[in-house]
DRENFI-779593 format. One record per residue (C-alpha): residue in one letter; x, y, z; residue number from 1. Coordinates in Angstrom, 3 decimals. Example, Ala and Ser with C-alpha at 12.3 -4.5 7.8 and 13.67 -1.06 7.14 Angstrom:
BEGIN
+-----+----------+----------+----------+-----+
: res :        X :        Y :        Z :   n :
+-----+----------+----------+----------+-----+
:   A :   12.300 :   -4.500 :    7.800 :   1 :
:   S :   13.670 :   -1.060 :    7.140 :   2 :
+-----+----------+----------+----------+-----+
# end
This chain:
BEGIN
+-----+----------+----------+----------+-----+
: res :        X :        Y :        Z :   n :
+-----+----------+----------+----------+-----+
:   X :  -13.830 :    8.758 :  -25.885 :   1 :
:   X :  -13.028 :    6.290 :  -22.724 :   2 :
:   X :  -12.320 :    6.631 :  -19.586 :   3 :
:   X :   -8.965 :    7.224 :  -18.814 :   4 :
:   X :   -7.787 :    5.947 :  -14.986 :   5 :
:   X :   -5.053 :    7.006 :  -13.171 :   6 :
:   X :   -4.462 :    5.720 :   -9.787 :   7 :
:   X :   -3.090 :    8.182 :   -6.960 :   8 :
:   X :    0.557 :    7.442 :   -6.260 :   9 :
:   X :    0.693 :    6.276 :   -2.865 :  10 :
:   X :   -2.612 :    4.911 :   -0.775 :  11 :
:   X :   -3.296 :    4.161 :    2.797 :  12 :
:   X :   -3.656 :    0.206 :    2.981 :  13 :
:   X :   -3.648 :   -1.502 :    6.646 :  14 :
:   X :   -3.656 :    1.537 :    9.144 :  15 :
:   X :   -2.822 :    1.453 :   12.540 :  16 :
:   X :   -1.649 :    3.662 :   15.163 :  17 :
:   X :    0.972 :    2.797 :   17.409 :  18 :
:   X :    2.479 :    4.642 :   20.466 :  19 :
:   X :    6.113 :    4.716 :   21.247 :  20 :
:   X :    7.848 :    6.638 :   24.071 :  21 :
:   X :   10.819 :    8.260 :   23.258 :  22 :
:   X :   13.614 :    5.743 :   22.719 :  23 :
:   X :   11.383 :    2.813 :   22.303 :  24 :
:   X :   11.275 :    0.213 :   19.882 :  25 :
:   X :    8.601 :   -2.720 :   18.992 :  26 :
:   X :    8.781 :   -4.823 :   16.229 :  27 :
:   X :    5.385 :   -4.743 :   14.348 :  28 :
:   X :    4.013 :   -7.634 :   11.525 :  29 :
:   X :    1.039 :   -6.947 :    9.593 :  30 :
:   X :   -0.143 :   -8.265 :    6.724 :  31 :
:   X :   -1.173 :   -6.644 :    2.849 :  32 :
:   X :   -3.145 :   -8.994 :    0.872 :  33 :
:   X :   -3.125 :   -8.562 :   -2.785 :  34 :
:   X :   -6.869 :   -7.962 :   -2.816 :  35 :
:   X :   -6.220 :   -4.844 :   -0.873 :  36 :
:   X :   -4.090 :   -4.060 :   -4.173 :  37 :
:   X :   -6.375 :   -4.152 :   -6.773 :  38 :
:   X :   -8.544 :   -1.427 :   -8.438 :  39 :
:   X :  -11.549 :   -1.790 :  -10.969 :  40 :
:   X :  -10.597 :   -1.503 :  -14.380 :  41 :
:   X :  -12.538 :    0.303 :  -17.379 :  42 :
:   X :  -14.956 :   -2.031 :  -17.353 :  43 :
:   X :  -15.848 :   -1.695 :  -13.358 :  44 :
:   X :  -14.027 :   -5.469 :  -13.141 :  45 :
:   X :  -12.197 :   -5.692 :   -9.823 :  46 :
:   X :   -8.475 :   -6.589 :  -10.672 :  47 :
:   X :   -4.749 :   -7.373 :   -8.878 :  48 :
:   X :   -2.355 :   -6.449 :  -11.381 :  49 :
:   X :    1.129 :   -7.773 :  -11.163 :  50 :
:   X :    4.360 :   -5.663 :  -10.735 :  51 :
:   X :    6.033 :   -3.965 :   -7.828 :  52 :
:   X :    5.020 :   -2.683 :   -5.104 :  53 :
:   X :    6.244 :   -0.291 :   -2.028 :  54 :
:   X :    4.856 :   -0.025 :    1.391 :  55 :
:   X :    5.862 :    2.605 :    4.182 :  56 :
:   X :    5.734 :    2.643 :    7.741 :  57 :
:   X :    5.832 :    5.753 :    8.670 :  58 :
:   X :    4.663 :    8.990 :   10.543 :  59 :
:   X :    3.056 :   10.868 :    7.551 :  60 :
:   X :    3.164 :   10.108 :    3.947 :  61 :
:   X :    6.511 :   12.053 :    3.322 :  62 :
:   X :    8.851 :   10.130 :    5.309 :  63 :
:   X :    9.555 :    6.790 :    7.260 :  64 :
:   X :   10.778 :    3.277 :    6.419 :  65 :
:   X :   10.029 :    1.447 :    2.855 :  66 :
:   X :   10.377 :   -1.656 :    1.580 :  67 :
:   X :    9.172 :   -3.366 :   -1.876 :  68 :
:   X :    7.620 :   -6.465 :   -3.039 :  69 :
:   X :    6.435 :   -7.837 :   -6.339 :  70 :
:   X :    3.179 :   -9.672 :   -6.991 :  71 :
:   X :    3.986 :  -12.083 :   -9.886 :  72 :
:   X :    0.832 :  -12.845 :  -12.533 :  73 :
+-----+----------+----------+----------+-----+
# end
């Protein structure tokens, strides 16, 4: 029987903290490069597959801002 993989549903990619006083806003940039994306495959081969793709900035993993992108193969 093989392996079967599932990947979790949301992962932490590019962390930082950032302090804001009440009221205050900053505009941030940061980058996600698709080799941060990838995962090995059933045969331990590190790989970027294409599709689409959400990231979050936000407080906690249930809420904040979202956006998407797609990585083309």
């Amino acid at each position: 029987m093989g392996l079967h993989r599932v990947r979790p549903a949301k992962e932490l990619k590019g962390f930082s903290k950032i302090m804001l006083e009440a009221g205050e806003t900053k505009r941030l940039e940061f980058e996600v490069s698709t080799t941060q994306l990838g995962f090995h495959n059933e045969k331990l081969e590190y790989i970027v597959g294409s599709g689409e793709f959400m990231v979050w900035v936000a407080p906690n993993s249930e809420e904040g801002l979202e956006a998407k992108f797609r990585i083309v193969g």
